[in-house]
DOKE-242544 format. One record per residue: residue in three letters; residue number from 1; chain; x, y, z of N, C-alpha, C, O in turn. Coordinates in Angstrom, 2 decimals, always signed. Layout:
N
res|n|chain|n_X|n_Y|n_Z|ca_X|ca_Y|ca_Z|c_X|c_Y|c_Z|o_X|o_Y|o_Z
ala|NUM|A|X|Y|Z|X|Y|Z|X|Y|Z|X|Y|Z
...
END
This chain:
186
res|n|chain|n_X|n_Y|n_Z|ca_X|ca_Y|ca_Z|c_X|c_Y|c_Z|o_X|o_Y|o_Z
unk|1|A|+78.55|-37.95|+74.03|+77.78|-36.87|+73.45|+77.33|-35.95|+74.57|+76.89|-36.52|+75.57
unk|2|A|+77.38|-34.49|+74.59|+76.50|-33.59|+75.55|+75.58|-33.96|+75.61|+74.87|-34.33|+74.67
unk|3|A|+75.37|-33.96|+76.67|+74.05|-33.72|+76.87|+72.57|-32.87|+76.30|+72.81|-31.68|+76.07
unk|4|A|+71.44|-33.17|+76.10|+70.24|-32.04|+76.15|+69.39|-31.86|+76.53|+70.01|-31.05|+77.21
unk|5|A|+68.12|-31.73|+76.94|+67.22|-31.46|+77.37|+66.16|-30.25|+76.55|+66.43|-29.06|+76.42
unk|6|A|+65.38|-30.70|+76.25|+63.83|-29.21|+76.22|+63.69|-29.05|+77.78|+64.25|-29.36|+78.83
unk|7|A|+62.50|-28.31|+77.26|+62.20|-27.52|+78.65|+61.26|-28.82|+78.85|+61.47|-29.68|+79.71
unk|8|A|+60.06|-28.82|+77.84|+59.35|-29.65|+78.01|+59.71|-31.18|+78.81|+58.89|-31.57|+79.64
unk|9|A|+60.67|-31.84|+78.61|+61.37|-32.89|+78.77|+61.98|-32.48|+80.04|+62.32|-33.35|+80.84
unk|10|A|+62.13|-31.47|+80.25|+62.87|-31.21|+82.02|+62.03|-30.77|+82.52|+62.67|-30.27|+83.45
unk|11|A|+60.48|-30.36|+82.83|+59.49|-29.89|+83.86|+58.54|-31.02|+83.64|+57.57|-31.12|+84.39
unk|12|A|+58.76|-32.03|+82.52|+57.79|-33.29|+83.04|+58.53|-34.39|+83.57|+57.94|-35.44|+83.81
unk|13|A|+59.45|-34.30|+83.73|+60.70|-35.25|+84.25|+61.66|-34.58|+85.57|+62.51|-35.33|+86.05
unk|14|A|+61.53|-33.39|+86.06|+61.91|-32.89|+86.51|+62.03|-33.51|+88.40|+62.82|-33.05|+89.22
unk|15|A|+61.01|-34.66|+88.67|+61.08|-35.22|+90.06|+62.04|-36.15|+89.70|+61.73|-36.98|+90.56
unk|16|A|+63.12|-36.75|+89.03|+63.75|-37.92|+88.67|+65.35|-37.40|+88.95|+65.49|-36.22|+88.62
unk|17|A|+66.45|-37.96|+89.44|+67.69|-37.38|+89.29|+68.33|-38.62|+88.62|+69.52|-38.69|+88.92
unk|18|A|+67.97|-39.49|+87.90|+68.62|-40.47|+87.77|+68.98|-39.99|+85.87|+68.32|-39.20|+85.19
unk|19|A|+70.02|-40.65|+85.50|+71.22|-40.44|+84.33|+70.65|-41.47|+83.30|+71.02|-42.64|+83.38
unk|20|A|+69.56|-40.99|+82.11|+69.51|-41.33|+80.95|+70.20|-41.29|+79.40|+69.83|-40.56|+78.48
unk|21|A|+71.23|-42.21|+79.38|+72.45|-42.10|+77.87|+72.01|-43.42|+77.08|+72.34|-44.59|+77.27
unk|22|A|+70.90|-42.65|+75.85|+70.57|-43.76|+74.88|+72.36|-43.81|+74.33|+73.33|-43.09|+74.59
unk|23|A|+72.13|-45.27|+73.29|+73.34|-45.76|+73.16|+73.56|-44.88|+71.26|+72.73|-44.80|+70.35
unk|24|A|+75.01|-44.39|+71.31|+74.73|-43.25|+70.29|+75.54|-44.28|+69.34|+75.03|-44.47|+68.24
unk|25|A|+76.68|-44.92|+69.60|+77.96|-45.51|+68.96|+76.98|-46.82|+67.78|+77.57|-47.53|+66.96
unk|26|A|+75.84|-46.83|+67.95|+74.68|-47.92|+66.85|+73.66|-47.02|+66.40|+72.69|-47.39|+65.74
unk|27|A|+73.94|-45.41|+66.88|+72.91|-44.89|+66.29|+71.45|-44.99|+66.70|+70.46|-44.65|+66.05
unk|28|A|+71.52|-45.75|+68.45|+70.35|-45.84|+68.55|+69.68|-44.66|+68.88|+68.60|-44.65|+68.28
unk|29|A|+69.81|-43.72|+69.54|+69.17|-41.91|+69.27|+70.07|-40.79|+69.19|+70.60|-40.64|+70.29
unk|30|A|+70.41|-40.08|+68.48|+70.70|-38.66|+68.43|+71.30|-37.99|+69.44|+72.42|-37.47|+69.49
unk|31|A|+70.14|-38.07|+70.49|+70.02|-36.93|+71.75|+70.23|-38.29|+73.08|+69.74|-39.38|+73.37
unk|32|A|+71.34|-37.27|+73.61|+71.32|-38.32|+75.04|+71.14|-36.80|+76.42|+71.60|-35.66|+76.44
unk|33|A|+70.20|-37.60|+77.39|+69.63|-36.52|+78.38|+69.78|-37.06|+79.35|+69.63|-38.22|+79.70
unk|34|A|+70.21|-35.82|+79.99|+70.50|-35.84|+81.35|+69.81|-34.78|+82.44|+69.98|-33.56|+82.35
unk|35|A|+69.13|-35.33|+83.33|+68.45|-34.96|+84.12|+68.86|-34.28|+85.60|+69.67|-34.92|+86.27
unk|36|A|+68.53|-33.47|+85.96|+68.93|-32.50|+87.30|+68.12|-31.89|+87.89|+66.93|-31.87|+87.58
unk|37|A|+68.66|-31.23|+88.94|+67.36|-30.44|+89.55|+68.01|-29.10|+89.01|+67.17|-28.24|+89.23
unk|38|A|+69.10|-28.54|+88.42|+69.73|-27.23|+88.41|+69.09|-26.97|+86.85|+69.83|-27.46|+86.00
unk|39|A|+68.13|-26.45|+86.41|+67.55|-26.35|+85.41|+68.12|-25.67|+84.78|+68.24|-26.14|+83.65
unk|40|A|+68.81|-24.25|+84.98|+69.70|-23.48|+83.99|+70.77|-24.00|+83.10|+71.18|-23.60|+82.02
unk|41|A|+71.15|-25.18|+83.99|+72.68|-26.04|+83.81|+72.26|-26.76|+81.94|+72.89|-26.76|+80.88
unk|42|A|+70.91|-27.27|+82.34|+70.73|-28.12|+81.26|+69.50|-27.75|+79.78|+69.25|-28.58|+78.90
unk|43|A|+68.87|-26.24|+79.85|+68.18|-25.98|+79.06|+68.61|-24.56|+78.95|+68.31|-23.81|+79.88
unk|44|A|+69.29|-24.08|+77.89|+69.31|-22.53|+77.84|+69.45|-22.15|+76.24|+70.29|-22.04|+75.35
unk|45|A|+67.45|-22.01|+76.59|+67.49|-21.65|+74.82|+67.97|-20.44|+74.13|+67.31|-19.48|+74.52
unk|46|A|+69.04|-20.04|+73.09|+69.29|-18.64|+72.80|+68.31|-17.97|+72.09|+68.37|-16.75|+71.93
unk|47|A|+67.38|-18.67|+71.65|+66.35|-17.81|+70.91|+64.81|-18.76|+70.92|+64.68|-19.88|+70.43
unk|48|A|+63.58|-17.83|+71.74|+62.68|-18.83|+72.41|+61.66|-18.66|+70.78|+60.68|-19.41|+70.74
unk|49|A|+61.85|-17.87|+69.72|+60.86|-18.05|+68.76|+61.30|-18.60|+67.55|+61.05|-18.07|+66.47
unk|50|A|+62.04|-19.79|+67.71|+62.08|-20.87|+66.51|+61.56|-22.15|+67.40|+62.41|-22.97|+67.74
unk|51|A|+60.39|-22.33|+67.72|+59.48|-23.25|+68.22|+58.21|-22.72|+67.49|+57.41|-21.91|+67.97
unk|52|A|+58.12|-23.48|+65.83|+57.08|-23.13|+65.16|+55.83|-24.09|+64.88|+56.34|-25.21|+64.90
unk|53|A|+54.40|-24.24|+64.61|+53.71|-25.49|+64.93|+53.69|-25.68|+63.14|+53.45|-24.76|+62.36
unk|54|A|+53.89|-26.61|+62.88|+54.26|-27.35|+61.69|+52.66|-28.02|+61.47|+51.93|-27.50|+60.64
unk|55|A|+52.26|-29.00|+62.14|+50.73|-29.38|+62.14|+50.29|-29.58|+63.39|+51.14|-29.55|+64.28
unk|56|A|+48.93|-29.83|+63.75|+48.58|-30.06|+65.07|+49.12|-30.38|+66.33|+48.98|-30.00|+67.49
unk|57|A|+49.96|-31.42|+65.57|+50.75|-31.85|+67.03|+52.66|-31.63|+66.58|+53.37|-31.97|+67.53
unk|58|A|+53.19|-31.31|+65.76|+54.35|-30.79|+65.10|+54.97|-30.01|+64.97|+54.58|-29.29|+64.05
unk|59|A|+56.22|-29.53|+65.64|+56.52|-28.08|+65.96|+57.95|-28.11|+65.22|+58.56|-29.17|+65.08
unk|60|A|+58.39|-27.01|+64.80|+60.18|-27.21|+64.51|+60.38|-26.62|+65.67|+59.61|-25.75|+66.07
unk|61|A|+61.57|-27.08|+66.43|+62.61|-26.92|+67.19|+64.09|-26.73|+66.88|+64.64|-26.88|+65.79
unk|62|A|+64.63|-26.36|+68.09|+65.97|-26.32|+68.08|+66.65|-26.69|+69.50|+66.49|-25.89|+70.43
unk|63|A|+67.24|-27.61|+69.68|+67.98|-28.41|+70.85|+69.19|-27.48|+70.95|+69.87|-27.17|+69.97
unk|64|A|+69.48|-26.92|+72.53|+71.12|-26.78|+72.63|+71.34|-27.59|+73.87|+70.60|-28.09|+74.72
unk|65|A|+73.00|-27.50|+73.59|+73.35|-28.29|+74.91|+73.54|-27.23|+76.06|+73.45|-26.02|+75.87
unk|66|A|+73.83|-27.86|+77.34|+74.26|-26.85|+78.66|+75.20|-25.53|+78.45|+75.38|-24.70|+79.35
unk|67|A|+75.81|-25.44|+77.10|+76.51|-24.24|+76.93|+76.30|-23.62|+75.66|+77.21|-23.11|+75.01
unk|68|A|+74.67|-23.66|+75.19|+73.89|-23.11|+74.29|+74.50|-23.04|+73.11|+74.35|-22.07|+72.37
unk|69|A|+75.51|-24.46|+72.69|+75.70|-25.11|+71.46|+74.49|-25.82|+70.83|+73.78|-26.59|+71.47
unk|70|A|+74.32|-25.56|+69.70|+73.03|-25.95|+68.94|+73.22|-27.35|+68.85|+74.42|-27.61|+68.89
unk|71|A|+72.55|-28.31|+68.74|+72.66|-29.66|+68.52|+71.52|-30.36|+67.89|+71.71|-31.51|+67.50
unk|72|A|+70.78|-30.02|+67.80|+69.14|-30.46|+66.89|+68.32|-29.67|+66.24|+67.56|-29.25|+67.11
unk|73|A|+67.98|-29.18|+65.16|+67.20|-28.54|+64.28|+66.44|-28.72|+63.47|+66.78|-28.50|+62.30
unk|74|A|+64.84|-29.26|+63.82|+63.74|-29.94|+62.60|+62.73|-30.36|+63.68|+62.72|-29.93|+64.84
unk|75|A|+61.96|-31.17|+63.18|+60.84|-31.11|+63.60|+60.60|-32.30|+64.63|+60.94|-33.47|+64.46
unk|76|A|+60.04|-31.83|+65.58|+59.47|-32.54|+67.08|+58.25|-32.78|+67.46|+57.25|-32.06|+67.58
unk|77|A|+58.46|-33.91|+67.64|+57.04|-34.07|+68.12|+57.19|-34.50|+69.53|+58.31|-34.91|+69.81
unk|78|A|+56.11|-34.51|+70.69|+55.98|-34.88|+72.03|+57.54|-35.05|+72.49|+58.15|-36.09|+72.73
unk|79|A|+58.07|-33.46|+72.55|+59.48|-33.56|+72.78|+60.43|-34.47|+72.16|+61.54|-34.69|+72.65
unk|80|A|+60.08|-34.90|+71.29|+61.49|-35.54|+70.65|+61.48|-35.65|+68.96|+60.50|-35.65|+68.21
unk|81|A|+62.59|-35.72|+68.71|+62.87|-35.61|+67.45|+62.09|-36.75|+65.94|+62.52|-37.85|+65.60
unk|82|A|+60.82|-35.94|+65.27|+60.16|-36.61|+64.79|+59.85|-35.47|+63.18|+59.41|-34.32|+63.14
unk|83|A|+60.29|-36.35|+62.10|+60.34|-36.13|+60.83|+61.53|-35.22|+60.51|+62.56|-35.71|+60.98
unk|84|A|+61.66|-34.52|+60.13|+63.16|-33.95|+59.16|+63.48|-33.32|+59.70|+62.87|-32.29|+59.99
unk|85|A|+64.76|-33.67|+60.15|+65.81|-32.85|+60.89|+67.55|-32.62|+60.95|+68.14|-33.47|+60.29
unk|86|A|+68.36|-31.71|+61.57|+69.54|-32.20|+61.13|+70.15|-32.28|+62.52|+69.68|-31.68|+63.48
unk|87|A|+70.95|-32.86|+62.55|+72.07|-33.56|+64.40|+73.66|-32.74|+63.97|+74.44|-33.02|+63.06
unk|88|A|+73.74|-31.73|+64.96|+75.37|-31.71|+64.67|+76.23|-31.70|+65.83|+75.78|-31.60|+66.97
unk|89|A|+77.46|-31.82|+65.55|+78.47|-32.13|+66.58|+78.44|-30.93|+67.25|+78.42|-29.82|+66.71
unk|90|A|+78.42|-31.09|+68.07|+78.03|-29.50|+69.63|+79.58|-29.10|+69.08|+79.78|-28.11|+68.38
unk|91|A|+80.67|-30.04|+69.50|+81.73|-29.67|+69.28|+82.72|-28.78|+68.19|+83.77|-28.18|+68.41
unk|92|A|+81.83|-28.98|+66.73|+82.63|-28.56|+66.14|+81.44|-27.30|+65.29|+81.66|-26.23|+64.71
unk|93|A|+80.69|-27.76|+65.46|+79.09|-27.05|+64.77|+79.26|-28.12|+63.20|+78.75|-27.40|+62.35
unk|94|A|+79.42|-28.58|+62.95|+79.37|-29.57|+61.77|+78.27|-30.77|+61.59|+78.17|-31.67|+62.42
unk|95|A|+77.43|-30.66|+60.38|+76.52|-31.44|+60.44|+76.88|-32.76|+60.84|+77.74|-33.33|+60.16
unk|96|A|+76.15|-33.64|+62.29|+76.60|-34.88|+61.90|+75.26|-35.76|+61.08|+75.47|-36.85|+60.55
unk|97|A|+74.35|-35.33|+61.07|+73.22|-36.13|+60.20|+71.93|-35.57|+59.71|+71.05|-35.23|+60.50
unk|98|A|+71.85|-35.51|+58.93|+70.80|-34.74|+57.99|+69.58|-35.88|+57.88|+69.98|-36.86|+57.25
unk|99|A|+68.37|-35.99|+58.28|+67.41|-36.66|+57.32|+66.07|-36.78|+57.96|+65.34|-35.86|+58.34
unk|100|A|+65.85|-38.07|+58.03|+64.19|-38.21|+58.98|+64.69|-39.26|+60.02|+65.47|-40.21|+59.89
unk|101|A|+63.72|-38.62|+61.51|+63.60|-39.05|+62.50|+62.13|-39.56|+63.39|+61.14|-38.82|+63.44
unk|102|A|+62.15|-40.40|+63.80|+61.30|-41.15|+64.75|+61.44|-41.26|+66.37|+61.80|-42.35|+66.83
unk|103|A|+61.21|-40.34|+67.14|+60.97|-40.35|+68.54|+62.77|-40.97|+68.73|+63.25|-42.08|+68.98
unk|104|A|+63.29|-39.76|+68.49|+64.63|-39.35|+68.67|+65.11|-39.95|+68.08|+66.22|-39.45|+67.86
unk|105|A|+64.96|-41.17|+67.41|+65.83|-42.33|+66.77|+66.39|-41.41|+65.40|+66.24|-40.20|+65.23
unk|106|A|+67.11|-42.43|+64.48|+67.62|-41.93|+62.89|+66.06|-42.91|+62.25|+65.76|-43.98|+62.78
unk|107|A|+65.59|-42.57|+61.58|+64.49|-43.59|+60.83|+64.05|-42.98|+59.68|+63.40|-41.93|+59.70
unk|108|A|+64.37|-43.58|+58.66|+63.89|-43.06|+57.59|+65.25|-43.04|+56.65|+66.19|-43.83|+56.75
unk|109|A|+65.13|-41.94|+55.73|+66.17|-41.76|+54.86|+66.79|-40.50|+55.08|+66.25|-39.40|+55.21
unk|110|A|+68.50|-40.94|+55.13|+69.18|-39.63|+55.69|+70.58|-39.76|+55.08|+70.86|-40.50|+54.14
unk|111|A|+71.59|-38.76|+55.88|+72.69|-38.99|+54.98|+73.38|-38.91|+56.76|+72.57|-38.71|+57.66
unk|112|A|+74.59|-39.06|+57.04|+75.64|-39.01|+58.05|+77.00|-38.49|+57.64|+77.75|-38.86|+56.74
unk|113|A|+77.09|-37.66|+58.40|+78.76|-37.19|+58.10|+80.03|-37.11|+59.37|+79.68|-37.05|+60.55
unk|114|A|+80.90|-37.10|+59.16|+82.30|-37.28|+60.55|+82.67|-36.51|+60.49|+82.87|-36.12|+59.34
unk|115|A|+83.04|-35.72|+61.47|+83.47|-34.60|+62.20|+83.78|-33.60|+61.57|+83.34|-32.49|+61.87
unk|116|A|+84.59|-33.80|+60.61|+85.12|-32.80|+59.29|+84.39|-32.35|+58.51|+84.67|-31.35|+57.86
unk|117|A|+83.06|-33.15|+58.39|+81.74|-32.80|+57.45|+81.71|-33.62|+56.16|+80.95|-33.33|+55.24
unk|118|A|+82.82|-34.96|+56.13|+83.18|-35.95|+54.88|+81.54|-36.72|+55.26|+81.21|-37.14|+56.37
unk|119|A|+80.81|-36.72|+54.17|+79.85|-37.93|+53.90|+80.46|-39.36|+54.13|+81.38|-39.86|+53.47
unk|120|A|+79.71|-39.97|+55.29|+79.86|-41.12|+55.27|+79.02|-43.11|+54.93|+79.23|-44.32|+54.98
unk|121|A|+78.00|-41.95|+54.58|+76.79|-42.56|+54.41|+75.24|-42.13|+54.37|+74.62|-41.63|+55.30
unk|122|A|+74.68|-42.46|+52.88|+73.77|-42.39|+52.46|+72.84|-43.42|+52.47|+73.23|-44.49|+52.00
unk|123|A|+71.56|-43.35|+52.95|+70.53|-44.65|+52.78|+69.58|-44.56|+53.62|+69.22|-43.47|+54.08
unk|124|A|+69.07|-45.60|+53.90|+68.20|-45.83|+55.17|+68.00|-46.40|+56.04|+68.06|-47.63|+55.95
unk|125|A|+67.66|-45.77|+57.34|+67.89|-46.04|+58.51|+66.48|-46.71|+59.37|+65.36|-46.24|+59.15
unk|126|A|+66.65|-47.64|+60.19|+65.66|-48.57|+61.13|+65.75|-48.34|+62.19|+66.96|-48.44|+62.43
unk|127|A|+65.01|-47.93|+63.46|+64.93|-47.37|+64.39|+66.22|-47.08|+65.31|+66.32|-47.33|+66.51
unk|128|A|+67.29|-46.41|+64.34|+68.72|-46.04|+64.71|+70.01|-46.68|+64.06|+71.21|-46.44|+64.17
unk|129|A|+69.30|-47.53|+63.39|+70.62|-48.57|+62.72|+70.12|-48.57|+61.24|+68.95|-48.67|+60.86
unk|130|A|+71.29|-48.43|+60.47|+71.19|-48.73|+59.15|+70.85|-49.61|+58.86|+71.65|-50.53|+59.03
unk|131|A|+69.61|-49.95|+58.31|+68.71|-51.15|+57.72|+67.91|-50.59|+56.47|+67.03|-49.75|+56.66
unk|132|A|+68.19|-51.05|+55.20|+67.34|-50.67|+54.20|+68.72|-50.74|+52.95|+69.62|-51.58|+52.91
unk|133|A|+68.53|-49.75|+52.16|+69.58|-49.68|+51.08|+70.31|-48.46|+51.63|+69.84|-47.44|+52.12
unk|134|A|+71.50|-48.80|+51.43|+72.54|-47.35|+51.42|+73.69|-47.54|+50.92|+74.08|-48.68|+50.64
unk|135|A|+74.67|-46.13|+50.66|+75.76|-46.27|+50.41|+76.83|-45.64|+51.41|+76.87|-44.51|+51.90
unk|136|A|+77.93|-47.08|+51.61|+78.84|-45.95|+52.64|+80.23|-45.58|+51.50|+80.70|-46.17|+50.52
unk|137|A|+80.60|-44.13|+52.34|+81.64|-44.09|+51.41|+82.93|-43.67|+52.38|+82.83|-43.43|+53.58
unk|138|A|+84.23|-43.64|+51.57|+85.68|-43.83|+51.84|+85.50|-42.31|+52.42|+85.16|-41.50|+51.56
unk|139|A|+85.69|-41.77|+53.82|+85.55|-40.20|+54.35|+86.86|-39.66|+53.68|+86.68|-38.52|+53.25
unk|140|A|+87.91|-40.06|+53.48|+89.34|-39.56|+53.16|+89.20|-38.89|+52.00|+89.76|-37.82|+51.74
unk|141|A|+88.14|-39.76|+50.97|+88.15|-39.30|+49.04|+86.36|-38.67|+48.54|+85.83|-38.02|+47.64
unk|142|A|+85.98|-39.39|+49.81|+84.58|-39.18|+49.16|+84.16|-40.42|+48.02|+83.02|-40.41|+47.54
unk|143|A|+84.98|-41.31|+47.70|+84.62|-42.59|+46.71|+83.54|-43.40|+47.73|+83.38|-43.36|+48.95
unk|144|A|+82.82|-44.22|+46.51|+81.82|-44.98|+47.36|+82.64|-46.44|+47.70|+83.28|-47.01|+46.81
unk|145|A|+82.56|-47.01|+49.14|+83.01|-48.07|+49.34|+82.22|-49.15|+49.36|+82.76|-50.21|+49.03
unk|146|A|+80.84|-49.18|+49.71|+79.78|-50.13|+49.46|+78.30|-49.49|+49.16|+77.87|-48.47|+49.69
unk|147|A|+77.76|-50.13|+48.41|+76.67|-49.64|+47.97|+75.29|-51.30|+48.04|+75.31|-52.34|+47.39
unk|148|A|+74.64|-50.98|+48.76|+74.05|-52.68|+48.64|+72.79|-52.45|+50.12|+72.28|-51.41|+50.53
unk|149|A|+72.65|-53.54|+50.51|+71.46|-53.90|+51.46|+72.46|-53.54|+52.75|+73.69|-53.49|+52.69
unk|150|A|+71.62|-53.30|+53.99|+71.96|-53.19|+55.01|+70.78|-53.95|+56.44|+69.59|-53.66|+56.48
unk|151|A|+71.33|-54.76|+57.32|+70.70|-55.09|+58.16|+71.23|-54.99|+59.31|+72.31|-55.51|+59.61
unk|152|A|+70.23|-54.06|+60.37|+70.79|-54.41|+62.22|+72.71|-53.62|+62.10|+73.75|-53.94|+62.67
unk|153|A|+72.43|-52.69|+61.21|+73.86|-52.05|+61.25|+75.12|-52.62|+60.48|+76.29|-52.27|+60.66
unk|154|A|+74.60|-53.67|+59.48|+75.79|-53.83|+58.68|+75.28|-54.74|+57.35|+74.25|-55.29|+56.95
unk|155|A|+76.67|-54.55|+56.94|+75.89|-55.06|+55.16|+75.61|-56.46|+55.37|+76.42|-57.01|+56.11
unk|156|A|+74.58|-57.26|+54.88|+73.55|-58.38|+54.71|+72.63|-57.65|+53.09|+72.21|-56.55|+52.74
unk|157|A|+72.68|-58.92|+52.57|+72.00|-58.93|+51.39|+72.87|-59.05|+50.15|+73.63|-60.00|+49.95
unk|158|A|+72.72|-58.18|+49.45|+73.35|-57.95|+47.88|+74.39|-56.65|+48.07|+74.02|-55.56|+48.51
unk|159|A|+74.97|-56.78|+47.89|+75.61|-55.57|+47.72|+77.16|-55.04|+46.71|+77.12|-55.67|+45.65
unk|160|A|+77.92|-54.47|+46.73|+78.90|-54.31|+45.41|+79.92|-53.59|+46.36|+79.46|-52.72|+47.10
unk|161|A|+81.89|-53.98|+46.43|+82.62|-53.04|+46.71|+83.24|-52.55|+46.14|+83.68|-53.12|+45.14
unk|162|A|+83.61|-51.30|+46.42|+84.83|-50.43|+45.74|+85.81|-50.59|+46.42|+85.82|-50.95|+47.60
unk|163|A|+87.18|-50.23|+45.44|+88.28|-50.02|+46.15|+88.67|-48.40|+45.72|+88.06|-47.73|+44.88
unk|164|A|+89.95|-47.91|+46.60|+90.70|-47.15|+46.18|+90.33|-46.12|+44.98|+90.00|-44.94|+44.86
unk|165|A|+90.52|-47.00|+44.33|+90.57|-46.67|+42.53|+89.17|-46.68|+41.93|+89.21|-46.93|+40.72
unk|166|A|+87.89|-46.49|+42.43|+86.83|-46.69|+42.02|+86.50|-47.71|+40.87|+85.82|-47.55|+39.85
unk|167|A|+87.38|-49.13|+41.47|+87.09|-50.30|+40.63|+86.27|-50.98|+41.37|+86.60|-51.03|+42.56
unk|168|A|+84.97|-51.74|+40.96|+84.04|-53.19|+41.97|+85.18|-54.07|+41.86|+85.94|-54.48|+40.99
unk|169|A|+84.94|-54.20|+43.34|+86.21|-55.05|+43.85|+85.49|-56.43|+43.92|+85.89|-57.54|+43.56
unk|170|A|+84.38|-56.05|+44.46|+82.87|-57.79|+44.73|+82.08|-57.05|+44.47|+82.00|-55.85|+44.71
unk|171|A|+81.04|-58.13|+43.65|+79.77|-57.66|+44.05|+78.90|-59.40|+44.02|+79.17|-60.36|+43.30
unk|172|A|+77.95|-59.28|+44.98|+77.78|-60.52|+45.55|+77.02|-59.93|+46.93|+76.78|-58.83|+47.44
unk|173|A|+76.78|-61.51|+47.22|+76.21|-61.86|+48.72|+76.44|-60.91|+49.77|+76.55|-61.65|+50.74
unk|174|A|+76.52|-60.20|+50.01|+77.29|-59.93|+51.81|+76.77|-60.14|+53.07|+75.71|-59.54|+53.23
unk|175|A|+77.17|-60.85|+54.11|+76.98|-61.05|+55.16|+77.60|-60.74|+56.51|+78.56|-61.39|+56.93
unk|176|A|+76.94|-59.49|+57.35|+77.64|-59.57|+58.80|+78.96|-58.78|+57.98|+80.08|-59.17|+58.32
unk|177|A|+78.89|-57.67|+56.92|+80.17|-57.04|+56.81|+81.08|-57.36|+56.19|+82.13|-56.74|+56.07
unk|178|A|+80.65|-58.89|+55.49|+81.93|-59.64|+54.65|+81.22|-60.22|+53.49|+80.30|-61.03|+53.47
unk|179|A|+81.79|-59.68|+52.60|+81.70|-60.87|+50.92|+81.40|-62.35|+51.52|+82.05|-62.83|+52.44
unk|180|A|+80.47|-62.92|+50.95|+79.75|-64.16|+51.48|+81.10|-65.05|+50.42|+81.99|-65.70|+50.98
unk|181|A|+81.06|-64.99|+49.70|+82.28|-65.92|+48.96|+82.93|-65.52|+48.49|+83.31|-66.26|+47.58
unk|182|A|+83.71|-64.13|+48.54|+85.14|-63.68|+48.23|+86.46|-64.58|+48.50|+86.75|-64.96|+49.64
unk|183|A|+87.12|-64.82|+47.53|+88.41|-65.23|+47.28|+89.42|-64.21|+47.07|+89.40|-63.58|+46.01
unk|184|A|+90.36|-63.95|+48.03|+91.47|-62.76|+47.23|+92.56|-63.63|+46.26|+92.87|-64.81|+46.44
unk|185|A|+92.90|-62.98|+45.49|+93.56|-64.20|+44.56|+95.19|-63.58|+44.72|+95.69|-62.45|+44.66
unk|186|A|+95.72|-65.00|+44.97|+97.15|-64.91|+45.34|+98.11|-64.70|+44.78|+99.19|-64.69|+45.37
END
């Protein structure tokens, strides 16, 4: 992921040269930052009056990366990404996640989409990992492929699959990503 930085986040961090990359591939934050002494390199806001105060301590923002691609849009708190916001791919400008956030994390209830802008999942999220109820779905059709409990990033609990053909393929147990007692029948 590019990099980002606020300003805020680079003039209170600004004595440090050392390389901070939260882990993005579990969803554990959004925003990965990288720190320098060349300040232009890593904060160049295109427009300084969408920093609005929402409540006392609550501002909307807007994150770009080093080549003033937009990448964060919603609300911040103490520099980082806190209550409703959306994450998109620097690369393509395409939403990658719409919903609520917690001190940069995904937390709350949101939706996620892949590169193309296919929904890949609806539900809710635990300090970066899908934990709560959600649904993921097939990016190719848009059909739902599981709909059920989620824990620590994967299905645990109850949950129901689809196939293909929008038939329940299981519905049952799931554990760790697998039908707890699925039989495929021969």
């Amino acid at each position: 992921m590019t990099p980002i930085i606020t300003k805020e986040q680079f003039d209170k961090k600004a004595d440090t040269s050392n390389i901070e990359t939260l882990q993005n591939s579990r969803r554990k934050s959004p925003i990965s930052i990288e720190r320098s002494t060349n300040k232009s390199a890593i904060y160049e806001p295109t427009r300084k009056s969408t920093r609005n105060r929402v409540s006392n301590d609550i501002y909307y923002d807007e994150f770009y990366d080093e080549l003033g691609r937009l990448h964060y849009k919603g609300q911040v708190k103490n520099s980082l990404a806190n209550g409703f916001g959306t994450l998109y791919f620097v690369e393509t400008g395409n939403i990658e996640y719409t919903g609520q956030f917690k001190d940069n994390l995904l937390h709350g209830n949101g939706t996620l989409f892949d590169q193309l802008g296919n929904k890949i999942y609806y539900g809710d999220f635990l300090e970066g990992v899908r934990s709560g109820i959600g649904v993921e779905y097939y990016a190719s059709s848009g059909l739902k492929f599981y709909e059920g409990q989620w824990k620590d990033d994967m299905w645990n609990g109850w949950g129901k699959v689809w196939n293909l053909l929008s038939e329940v393929e299981y519905e049952g147990k799931v554990v760790d990503n697998k039908p707890f007692d699925y039989h495929y029948n021969a």
